[in-house]
N, C-alpha and C positions, 0 to 999 in steps of 0.2 A: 761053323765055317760056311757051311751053305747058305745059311739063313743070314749072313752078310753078305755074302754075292748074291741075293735075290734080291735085298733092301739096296745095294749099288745097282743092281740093274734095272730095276724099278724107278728109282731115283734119277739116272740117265737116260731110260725112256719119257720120264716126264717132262724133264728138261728139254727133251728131242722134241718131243710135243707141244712145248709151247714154241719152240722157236720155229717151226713148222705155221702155228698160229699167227707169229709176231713177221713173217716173211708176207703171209696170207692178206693181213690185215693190210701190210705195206702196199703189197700191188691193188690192193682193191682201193685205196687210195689216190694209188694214181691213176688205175684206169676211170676215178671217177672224176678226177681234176682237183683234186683235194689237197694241192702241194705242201700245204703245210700239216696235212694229218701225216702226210710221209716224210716229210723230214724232220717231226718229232721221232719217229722211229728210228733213225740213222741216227750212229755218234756224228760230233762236231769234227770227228781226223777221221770220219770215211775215207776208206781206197778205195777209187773205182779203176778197174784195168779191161780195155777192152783186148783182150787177146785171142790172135790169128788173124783180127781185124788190120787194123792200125798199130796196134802194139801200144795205143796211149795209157797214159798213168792220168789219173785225177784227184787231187785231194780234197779234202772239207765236201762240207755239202756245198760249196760254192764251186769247188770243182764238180760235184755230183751235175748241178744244173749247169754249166757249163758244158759237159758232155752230151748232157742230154737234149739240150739248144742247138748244138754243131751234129747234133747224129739227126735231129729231126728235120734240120731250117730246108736242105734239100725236097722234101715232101711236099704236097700239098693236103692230103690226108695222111694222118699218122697214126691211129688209132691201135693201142696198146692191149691184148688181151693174154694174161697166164693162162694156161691151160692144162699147166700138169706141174704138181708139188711132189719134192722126191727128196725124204726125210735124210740126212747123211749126218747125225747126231749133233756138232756141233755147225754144220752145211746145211743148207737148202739148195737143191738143183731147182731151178722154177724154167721150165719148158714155153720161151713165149713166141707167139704166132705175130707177126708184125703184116699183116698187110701194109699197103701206102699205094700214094699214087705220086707217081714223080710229079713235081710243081712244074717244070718245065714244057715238061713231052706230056707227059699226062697219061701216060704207062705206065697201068699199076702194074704191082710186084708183091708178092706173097712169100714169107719166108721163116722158118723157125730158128730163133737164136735161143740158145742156153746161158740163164745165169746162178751161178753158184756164190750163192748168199753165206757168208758166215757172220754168226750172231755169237754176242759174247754180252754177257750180262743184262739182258733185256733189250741190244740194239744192235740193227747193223751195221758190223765194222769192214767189212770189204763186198763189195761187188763185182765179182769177174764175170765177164762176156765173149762167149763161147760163139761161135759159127757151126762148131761139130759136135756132136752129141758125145760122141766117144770120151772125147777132148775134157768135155762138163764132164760126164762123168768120172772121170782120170782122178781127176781137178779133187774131185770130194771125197775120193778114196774108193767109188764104188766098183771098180773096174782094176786088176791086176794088171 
């Protein structure tokens, strides 16, 4: 009996583990400009939800980049960096640091947003975005 809850929890460590890799692989896609190595990665009915923000809903990847157009076009610098991956089995919390410089005023502004990645069969199926750390982490179960 043990020796099947080792080989289950091994087997969903692994699984944890790649989807940990397939989150990784994504942002560093994007932060490199590489839009179509990332949205090979995403399903074709991606959810994106920004919540606490807006409260918006986005679908497909054509909603993915729709969001991601209307959250950047304010900027004049936009520059994208993850900086901390935080495994939640079938979740990824991904910790990302957004500096910008408003387009307008030209007041930058530096700021950490949470997004809680969940991956299901090799891609990812939703994107929630967090303002509050607490909030991400709620979100992927890590937090009671």
């Amino acid at each position: 009996m043990n020796e099947k809850r080792d080989v289950q929890r091994d087997t969903a460590r692994a699984m944890s583990q790649k989807n940990v890799e397939i989150v990784r692989r994504a942002w560093e896609t994007w932060e490199r400009g590489d839009l179509t190595g990332w949205l090979d990665l995403i399903s074709d009915d991606l959810v994106t939800r920004r919540i606490g923000l807006d409260n918006a809903t986005f679908h497909g990847k054509e909603g993915f980049l729709e969001q991601a157009s209307e959250w950047s076009e304010a900027f004049a610098e936009w520059p994208v960096a993850a900086e901390e991956f935080i495994d939640a089995v079938d979740q990824v919390v991904v910790r990302n640091q957004q500096p910008a410089r408003g387009d307008a005023s030209g007041v930058p502004i530096e700021m950490d947003f949470w997004f809680v990645h969940t991956v299901s069969q090799g891609k990812i199926v939703r994107v929630d975005m967090f303002v509050n750390e607490r909030e991400a982490l709620e979100a992927a179960g890590l937090l009671e």
